[in-house]
C-alpha positions as CSV (number, residue, x, y, z in Angstrom):
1,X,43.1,251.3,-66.3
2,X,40.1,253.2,-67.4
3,X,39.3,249.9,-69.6
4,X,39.6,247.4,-67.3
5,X,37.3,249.4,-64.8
6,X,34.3,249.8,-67.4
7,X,35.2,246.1,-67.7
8,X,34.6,245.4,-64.0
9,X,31.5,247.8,-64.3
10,X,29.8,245.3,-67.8
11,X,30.5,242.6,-65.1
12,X,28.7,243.6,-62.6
13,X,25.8,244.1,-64.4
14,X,26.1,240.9,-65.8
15,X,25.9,239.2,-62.6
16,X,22.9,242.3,-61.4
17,X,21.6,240.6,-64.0
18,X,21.7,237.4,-63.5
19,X,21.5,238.2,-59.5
20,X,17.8,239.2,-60.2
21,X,16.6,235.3,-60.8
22,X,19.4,232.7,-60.8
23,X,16.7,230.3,-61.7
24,X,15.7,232.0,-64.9
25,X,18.9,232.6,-67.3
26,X,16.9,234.6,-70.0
27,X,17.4,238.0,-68.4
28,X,21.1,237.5,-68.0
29,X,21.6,236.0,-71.5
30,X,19.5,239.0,-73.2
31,X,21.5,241.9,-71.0
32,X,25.0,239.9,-72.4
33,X,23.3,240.1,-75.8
34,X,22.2,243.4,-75.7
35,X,26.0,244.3,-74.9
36,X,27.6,242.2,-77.8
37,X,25.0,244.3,-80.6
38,X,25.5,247.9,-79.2
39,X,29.5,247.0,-78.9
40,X,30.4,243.7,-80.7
41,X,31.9,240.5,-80.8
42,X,34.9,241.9,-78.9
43,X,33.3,243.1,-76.4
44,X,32.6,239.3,-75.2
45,X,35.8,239.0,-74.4
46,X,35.9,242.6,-72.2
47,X,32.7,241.5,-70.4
48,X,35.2,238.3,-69.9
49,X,37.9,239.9,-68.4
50,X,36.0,241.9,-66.2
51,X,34.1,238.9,-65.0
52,X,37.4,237.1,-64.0
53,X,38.5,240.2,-62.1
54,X,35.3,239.8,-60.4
55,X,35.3,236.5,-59.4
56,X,38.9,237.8,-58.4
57,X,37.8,240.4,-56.0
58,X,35.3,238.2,-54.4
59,X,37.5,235.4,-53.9
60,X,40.0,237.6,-51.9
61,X,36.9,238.9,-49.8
62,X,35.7,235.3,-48.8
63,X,38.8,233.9,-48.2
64,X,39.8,237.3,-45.7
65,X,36.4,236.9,-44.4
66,X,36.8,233.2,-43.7
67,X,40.4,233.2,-42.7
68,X,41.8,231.0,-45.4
69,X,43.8,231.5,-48.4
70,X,42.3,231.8,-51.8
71,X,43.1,228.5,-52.7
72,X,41.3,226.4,-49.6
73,X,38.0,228.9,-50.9
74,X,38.4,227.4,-54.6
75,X,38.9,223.8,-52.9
76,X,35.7,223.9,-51.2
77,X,34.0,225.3,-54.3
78,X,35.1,222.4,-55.6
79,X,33.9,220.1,-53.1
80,X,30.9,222.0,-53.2
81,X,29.7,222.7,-56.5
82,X,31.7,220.9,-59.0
């Protein structure tokens, strides 16, 4: 459990990260980079999982926000973005 909350917590700075100019990638892609050298190549796939549980937790807020299920939110994504 421990894990997959440090997990959670690399993730979240990813996306502090990457939340402090979505324009500009650089920041984000050197705060991944500076994770992979102090804990290697695994920990890519860490930062991974605790991305998806993100993405996780945030999807269950909109979709309780918005009064829809989970998959409606990932539909209009869809529409939306993809």
């Amino acid at each position: 459990m421990a894990e997959n909350v440090e997990n959670l917590r690399e993730a979240i700075g990813v996306m502090t990260a990457w939340a402090t100019d979505p324009e500009d990638t650089r920041f984000t892609a050197e705060y991944f980079n500076r994770l992979l050298t102090q804990f290697g190549p695994t920990k890519a796939a860490d930062v991974m999982g605790g991305l998806i549980s993100l993405c996780g937790i945030l999807l269950v807020q909109e979709a309780r926000r918005d009064g829809v299920t989970e998959r409606e939110v990932l539909a209009e994504m869809a529409r939306r973005y993809a």
